[in-house]
C-alpha positions as CSV (number, residue, x, y, z in Angstrom):
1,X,0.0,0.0,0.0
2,X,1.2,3.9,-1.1
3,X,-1.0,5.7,1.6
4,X,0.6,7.3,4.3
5,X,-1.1,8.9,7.1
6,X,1.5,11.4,8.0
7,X,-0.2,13.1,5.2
8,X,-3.3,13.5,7.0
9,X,-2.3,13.7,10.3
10,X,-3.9,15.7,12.5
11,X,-6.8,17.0,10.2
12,X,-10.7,17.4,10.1
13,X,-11.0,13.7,10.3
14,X,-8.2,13.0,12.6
15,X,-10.2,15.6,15.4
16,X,-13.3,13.6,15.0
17,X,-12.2,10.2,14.8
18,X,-10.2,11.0,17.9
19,X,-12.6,12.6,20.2
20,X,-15.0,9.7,19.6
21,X,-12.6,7.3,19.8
22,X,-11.5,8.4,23.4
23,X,-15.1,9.1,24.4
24,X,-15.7,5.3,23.5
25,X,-12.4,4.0,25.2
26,X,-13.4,6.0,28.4
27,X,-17.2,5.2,28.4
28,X,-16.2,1.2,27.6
29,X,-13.8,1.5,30.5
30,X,-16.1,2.3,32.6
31,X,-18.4,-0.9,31.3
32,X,-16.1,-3.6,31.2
33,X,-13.2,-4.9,33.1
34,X,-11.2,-5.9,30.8
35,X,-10.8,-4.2,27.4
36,X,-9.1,-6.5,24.1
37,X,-8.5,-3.5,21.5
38,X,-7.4,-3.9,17.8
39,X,-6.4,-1.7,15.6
40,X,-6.3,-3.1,12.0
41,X,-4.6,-0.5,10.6
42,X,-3.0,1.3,13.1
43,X,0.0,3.2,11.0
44,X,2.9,4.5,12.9
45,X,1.1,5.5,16.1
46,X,2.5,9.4,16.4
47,X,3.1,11.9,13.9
48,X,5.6,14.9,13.2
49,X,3.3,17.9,11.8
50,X,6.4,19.7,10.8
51,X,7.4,17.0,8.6
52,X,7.3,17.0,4.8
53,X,4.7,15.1,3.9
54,X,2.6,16.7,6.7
55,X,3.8,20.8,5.7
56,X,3.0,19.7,2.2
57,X,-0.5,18.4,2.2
58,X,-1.3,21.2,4.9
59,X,-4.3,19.3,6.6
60,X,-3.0,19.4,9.9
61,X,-3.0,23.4,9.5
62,X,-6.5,23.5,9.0
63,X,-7.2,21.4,11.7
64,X,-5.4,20.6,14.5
65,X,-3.6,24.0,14.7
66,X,-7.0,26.0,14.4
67,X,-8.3,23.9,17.2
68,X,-5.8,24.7,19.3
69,X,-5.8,28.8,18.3
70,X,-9.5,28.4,19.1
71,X,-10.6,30.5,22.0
72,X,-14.5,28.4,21.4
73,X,-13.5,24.9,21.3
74,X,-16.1,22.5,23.5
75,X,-15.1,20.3,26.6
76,X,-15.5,17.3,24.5
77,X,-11.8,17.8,22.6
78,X,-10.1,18.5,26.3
79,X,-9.0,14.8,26.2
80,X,-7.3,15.2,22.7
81,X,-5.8,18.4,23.5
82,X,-4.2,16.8,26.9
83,X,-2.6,13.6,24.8
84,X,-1.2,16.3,22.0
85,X,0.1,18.5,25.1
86,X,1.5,15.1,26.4
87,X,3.7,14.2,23.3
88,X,4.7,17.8,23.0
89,X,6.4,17.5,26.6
90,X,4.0,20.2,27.8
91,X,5.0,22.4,25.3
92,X,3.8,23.5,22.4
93,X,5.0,21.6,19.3
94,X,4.6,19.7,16.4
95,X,3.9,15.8,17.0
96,X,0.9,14.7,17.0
97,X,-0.4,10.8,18.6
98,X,-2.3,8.2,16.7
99,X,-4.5,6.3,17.6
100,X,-2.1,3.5,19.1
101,X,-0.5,6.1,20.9
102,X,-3.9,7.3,22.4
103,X,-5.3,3.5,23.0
104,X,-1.9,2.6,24.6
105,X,-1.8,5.3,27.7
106,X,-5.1,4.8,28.3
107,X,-5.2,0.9,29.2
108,X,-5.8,-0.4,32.5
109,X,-3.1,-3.2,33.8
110,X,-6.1,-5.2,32.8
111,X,-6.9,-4.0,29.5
112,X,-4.5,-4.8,26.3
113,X,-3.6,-3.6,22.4
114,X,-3.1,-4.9,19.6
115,X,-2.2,-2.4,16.5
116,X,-1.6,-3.9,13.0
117,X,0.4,-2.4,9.9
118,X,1.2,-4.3,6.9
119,X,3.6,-1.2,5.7
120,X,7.1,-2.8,7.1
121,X,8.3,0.7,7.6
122,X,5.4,1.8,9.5
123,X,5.3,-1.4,11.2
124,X,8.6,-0.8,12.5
125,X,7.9,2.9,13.5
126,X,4.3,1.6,15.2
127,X,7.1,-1.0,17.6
128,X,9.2,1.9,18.4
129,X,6.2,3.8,19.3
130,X,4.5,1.5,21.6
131,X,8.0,0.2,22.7
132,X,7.1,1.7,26.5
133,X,3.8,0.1,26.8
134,X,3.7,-3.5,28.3
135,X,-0.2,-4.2,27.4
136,X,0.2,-2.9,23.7
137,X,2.2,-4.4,20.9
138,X,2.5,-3.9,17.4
139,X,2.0,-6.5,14.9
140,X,2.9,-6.3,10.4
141,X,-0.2,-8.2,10.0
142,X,-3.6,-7.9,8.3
143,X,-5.9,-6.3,10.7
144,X,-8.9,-7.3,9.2
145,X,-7.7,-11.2,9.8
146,X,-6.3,-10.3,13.1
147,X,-9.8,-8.7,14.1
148,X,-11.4,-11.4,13.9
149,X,-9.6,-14.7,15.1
150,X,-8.7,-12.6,18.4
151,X,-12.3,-11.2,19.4
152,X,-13.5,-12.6,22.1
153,X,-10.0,-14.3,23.5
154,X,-9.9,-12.6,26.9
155,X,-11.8,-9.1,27.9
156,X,-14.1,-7.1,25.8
157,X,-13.3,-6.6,22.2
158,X,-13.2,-3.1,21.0
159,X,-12.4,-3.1,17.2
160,X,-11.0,0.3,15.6
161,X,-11.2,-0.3,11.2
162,X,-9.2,2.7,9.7
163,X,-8.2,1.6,6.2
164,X,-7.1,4.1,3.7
165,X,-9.8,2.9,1.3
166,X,-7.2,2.3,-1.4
167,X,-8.3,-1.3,-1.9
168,X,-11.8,-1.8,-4.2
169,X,-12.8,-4.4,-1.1
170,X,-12.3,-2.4,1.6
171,X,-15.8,-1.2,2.4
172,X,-17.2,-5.2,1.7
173,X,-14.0,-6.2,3.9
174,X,-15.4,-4.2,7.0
175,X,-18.7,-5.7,6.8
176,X,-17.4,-9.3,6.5
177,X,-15.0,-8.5,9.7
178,X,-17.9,-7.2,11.5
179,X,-19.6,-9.9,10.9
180,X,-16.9,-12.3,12.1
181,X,-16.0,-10.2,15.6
182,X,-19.9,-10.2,16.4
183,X,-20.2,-13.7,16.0
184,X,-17.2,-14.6,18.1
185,X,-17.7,-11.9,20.4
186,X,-21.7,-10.4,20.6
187,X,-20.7,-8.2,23.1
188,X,-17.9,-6.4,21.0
189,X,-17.5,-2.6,20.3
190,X,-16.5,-1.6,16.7
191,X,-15.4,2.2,15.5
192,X,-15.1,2.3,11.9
193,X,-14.0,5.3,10.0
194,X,-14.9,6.2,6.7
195,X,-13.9,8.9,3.8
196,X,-17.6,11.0,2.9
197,X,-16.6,11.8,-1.0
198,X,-20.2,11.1,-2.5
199,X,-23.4,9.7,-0.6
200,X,-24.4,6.8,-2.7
201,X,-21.3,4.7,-1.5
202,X,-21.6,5.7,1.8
203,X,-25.2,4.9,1.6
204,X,-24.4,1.3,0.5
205,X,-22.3,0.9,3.2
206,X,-24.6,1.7,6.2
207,X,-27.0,-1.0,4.2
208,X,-24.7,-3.2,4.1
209,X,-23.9,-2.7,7.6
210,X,-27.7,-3.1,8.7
211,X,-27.6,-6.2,7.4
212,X,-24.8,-7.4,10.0
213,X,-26.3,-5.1,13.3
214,X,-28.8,-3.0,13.6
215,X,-27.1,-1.5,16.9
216,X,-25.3,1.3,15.0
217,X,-24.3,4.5,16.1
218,X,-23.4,7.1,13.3
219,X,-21.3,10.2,13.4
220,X,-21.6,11.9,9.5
221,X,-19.8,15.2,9.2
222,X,-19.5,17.2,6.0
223,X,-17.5,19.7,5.7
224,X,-18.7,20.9,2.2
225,X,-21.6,19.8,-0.4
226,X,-21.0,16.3,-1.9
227,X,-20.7,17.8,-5.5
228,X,-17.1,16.9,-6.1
229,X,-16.7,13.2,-5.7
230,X,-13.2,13.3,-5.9
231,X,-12.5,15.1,-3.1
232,X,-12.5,13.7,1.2
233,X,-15.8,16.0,1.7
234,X,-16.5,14.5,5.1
235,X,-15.4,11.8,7.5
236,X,-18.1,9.5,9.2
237,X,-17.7,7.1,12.7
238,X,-19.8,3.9,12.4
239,X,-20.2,2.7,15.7
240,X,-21.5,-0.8,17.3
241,X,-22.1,-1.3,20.7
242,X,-21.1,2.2,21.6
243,X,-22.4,3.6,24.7
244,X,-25.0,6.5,25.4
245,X,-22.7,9.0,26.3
246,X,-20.7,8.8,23.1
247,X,-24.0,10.2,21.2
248,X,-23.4,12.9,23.2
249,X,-19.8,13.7,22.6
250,X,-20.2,12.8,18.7
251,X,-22.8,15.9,18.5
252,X,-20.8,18.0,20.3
253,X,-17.4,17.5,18.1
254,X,-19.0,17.3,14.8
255,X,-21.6,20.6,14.9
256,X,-17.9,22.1,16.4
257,X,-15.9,21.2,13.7
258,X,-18.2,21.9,11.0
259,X,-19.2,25.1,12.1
260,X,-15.6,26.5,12.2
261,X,-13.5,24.0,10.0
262,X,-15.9,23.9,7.3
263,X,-17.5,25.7,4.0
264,X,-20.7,26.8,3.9
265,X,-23.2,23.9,3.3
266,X,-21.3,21.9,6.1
267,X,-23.6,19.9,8.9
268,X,-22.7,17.3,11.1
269,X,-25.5,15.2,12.2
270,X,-25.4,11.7,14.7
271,X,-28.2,9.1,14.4
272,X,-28.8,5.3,15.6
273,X,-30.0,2.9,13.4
């Protein structure tokens, strides 16, 4: 695979995958002993914004850094804010965590992680970054596989799907891992992210996904009209077996960053199937 997240690091999608993703860590934490989390495509779990691949795509510019200028931003991104405070030392610089990163300093001695990476450079950078963590390991595997021969083996699953979509099978891929973690594990917790460029294939996903589970939580956020299909207009968090209170944190991060990250047109809106 070409894609590299350091180009996106840090952008639209990065602030609301992230604040949902730690509102669902915390509010599962608070469910279940023991938490089992894979990452399928985990990439190299922190980021330097100041790199070239970040300075060149700018994304992270018109995200992260006018979140943090922002005198308006909600309680809900505190938790974000605090981890990117964290890998700056306290001060105010230029990495950025990943997901790994943010999973892996939040587990309990009972909880555990699992981030996969078939890129062998990224794979190697993902070991290095979650060197320090005793519960969390990095593994150059296929995530999708991974997810689902180790739900259910020991505490809660809690599956995060992040692919870059460059594969024609992805979104078909998803459903049938899913599929699989549910039926090993029925009380598993998925987060799936997805790319909003037009709404009939994000459309056909969520029926496709209503024909795994109908316990779906979704997060849709557009940042601009869907007239230009070539282009990442939105991001979306499909959720199953997410909590209450993440409803609530969803809202709050997505009518935030469309409002002030987005074009007129813009909306965020969160429903359950």
């Amino acid at each position: 695979m070409n894609y590299r997240h350091a180009f996106h690091a840090g952008n639209f999608a990065d602030l609301q995958k992230h604040v949902i993703l730690l509102a669902m860590l915390s509010a599962l934490q608070r469910e279940s002993q023991a938490l089992a989390a894979i990452d399928t495509h985990a990439g190299a779990g922190a980021y330097d914004l100041s790199g070239e691949m970040s300075r060149r795509s700018g994304e992270a510019q018109a995200g992260l850094f006018r979140l943090k200028a922002a005198s308006d931003a909600p309680a809900v991104f505190a938790p974000l804010l605090a981890a990117v405070l964290k890998i700056n030392s306290g001060q105010a610089g230029d990495l950025y965590p990943g997901s790994p990163l943010l999973i892996a300093r939040a587990l309990r001695t009972s909880d555990r992680y699992a981030g996969c990476e078939l890129r062998p450079d990224d794979a190697l950078l993902l070991s290095k970054t979650l060197a320090p963590y005793a519960n969390a390991k990095a593994l150059e595997a296929d995530g999708y596989a991974t997810a689902a021969a180790q739900a259910g083996r020991g505490g809660r699953a809690f599956v995060l799907i992040d692919p870059p979509f460059e594969r024609p099978d992805d979104y078909a891929r998803i459903a049938q891992t899913t599929r699989a973690v549910l039926a090993r594990a029925p009380d598993a917790a998925l987060a799936i992210w997805l790319p909003i460029k037009d709404l009939e294939t994000f459309d056909a996903f969520l029926r496709a996904m209503e024909t795994v589970t109908k316990d779906l939580l979704v997060a849709e956020l557009r940042l601009r009209p869907l007239t230009d299909p070539m282009k990442m207009n939105g991001s979306a968090m499909i959720m199953v077996g997410a909590p209450a209170s993440v409803e609530a944190a969803a809202t709050e991060a997505g009518e935030w960053i469309a409002a002030r990250l987005g074009e007129p047109g813009g909306r965020s809106r969160v429903w359950r199937t």
